[in-house]
N, C-alpha and C positions, 0 to 999 in steps of 0.2 A: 656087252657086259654080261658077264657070267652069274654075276650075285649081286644083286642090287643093295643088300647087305653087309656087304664086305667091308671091313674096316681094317684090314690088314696094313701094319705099317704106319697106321694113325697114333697120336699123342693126343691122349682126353685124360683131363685136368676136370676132377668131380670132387667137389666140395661139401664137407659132409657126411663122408663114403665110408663111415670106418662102422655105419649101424644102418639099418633102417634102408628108405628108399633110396639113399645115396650107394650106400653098400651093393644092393644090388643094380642098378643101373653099371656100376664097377664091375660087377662080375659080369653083365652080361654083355658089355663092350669089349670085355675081354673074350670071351666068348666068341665073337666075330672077329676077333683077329686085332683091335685095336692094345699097345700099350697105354695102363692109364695110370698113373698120378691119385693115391688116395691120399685124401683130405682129412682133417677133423682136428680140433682143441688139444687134444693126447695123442704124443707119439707112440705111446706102447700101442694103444688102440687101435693108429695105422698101421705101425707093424705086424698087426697081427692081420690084418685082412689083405693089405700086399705080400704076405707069406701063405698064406690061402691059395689066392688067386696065382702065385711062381710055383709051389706045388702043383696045380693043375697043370699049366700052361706053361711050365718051364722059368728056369731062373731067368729074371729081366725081366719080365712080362708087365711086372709092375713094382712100385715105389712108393716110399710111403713122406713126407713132407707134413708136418703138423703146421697148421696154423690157424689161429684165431680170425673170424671175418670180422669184428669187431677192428681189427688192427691193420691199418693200411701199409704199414712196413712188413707185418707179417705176407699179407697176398703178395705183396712185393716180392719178397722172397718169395715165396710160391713160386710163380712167376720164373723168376732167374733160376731158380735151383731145377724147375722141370728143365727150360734150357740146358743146362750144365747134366745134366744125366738123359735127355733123348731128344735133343737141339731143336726144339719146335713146339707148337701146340698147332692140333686142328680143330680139337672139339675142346669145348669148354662149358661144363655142365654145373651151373649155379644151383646147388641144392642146399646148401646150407639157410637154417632158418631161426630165430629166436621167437619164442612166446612167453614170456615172465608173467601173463596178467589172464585172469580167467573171472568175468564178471561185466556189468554193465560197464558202459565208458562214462559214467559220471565217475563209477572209481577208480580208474585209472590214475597214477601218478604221472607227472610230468618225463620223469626220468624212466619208468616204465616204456611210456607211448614213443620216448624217443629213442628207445634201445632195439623198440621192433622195428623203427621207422628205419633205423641207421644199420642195423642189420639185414634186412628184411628186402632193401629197394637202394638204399644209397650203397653198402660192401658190394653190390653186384653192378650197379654201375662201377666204384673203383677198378674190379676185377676185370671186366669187362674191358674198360679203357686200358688195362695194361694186357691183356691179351692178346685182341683185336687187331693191332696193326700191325703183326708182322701175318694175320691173315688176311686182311686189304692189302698185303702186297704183294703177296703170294696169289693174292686174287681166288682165293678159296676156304672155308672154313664152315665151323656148324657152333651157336653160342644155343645153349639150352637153357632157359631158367624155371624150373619146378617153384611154381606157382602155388595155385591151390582154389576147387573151387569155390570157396570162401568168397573169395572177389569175383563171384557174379552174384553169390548172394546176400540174404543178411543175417545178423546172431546175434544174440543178447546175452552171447557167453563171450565172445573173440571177435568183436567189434572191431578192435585198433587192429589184429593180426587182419583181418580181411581188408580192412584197406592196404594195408601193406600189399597184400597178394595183390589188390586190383590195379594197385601202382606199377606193380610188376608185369599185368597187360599191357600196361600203356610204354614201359621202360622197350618192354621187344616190337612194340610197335613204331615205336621211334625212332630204337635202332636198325629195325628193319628196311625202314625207307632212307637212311642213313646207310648204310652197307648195301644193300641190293647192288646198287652200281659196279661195285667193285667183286660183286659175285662174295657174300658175307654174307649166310642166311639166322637169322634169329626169333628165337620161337619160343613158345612157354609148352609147360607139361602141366596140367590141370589134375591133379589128383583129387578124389573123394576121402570120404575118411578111410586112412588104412592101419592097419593093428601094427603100430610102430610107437617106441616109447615113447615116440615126442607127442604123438596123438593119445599117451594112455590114459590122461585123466578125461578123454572126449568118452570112447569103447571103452573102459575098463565101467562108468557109471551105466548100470542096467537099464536106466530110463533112458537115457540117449540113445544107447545104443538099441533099444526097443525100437526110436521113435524114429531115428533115422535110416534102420532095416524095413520098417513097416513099410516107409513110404519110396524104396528101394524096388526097381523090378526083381533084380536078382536076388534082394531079401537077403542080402550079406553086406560086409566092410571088403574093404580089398586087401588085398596082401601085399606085399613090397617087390616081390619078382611081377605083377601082372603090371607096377606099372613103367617097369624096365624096358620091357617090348615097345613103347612110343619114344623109349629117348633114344633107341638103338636105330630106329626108324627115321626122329631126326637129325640122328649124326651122320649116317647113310648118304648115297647118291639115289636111294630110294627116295627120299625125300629133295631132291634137285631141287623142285619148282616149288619149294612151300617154303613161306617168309611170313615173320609178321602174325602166325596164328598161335593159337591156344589150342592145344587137343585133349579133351576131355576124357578122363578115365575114372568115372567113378559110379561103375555099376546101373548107371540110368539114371540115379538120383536125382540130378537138375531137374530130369520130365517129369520125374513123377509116375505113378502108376495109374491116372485118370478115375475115372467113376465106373 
């Protein structure tokens, strides 16, 4: 093996991709050689970051498909239409995420908690199940789901979105031991907070973002290409033997900086 990295000739399906950490995770599978499949609710928007990335890397490289994760017809299409323009998927990068609610979970509404719930943990199962088996039978693939580490801890701002995330520990761990067999590895991507606009009401407030730099070793947020480098890693034959885990990228933050 010459590059443990290589992704040349791969099909990654990222959901979400047309801003933020989905966009770059996009670009940098591109980057390695893989064609990807960019995501998101707006076709203009994917247009415009699969014409990005065919400027770079030449025309074809990549494609753009809108679709809402809220809509099970829609991944469906997803799904068929990547088929129909580069006959496969290998990777398949669940990034897409909903947060409507920022406050204690007494105020939470019903239709709220189940819009993160159904977005968040159930649209990546849906995805998933329609992805999956033409890589169980191929007996090879790579499922990523961008987590967050929210679900390892706790918050009295994003309650319901962190269970969501923890649910999404448990979803790759299920399906990990579910696929292993068939050589199907599935993983989460643990990001920290990063300066992306779905996070900007976290880092745009000066006291948060005081209080979750303070207690940060690196004394920063992350940026959206640092946390591309782990999903390039588990889409890789670099990552062969790794199933079932979470790899955290958020500046030291979970540790802490001690006494």
């Amino acid at each position: 093996m010459t590059n443990q990295f290589d992704l040349t000739d791969k099909v990654a399906v990222i959901t979400g991709s047309s801003r933020g950490i989905g966009k770059a995770i996009a670009e940098a599978l591109a980057d390695h050689g893989a064609k990807v499949v960019i995501s998101s609710r707006k076709q203009v928007a994917c247009d415009v970051v699969a014409g990005e990335i065919n400027a770079k890397h030449g025309e074809g490289r990549a494609i753009a498909i809108a679709a809402s994760i809220s809509s099970k017809e829609a991944l469906q299409a997803l799904v068929y239409q990547t088929h129909s323009a580069f006959g496969r998927i290998d990777i398949l990068v669940c990034n897409a995420a909903s947060n409507p609610y920022y406050g204690p979970m007494a105020g939470i509404s019903d239709d709220q908690f189940r819009k993160i719930l159904d977005n968040n943990v159930i649209a990546n199962h849906w995805l998933i199940a329609m992805a999956a088996p033409e890589m169980l039978e191929r007996g090879e693939g790579s499922v990523i789901i961008v987590s967050s580490i929210g679900g390892l801890t706790s918050s009295t701002m994003i309650g319901a979105y962190n269970i969501s995330k923890a649910a999404d520990f448990q979803l790759a761990r299920n399906l990990a031991a579910e696929f292993g067999p068939k050589g199907v590895r599935v993983n989460c991507i643990a990001p920290g907070l990063v300066r992306t606009d779905f996070a900007k009401a976290l880092w745009e407030n000066p006291d948060t973002l005081k209080a979750v730099t303070k207690t940060t070793p690196l004394r920063r947020i992350g940026e959206p290409h640092e946390i591309a480098g782990a999903a390039v890693f588990l889409a890789s034959p670099a990552s062969s033997f790794v199933t079932g885990q979470a790899i955290i990228v958020d500046g030291g933050s979970t540790i802490g900086v001690g006494l």
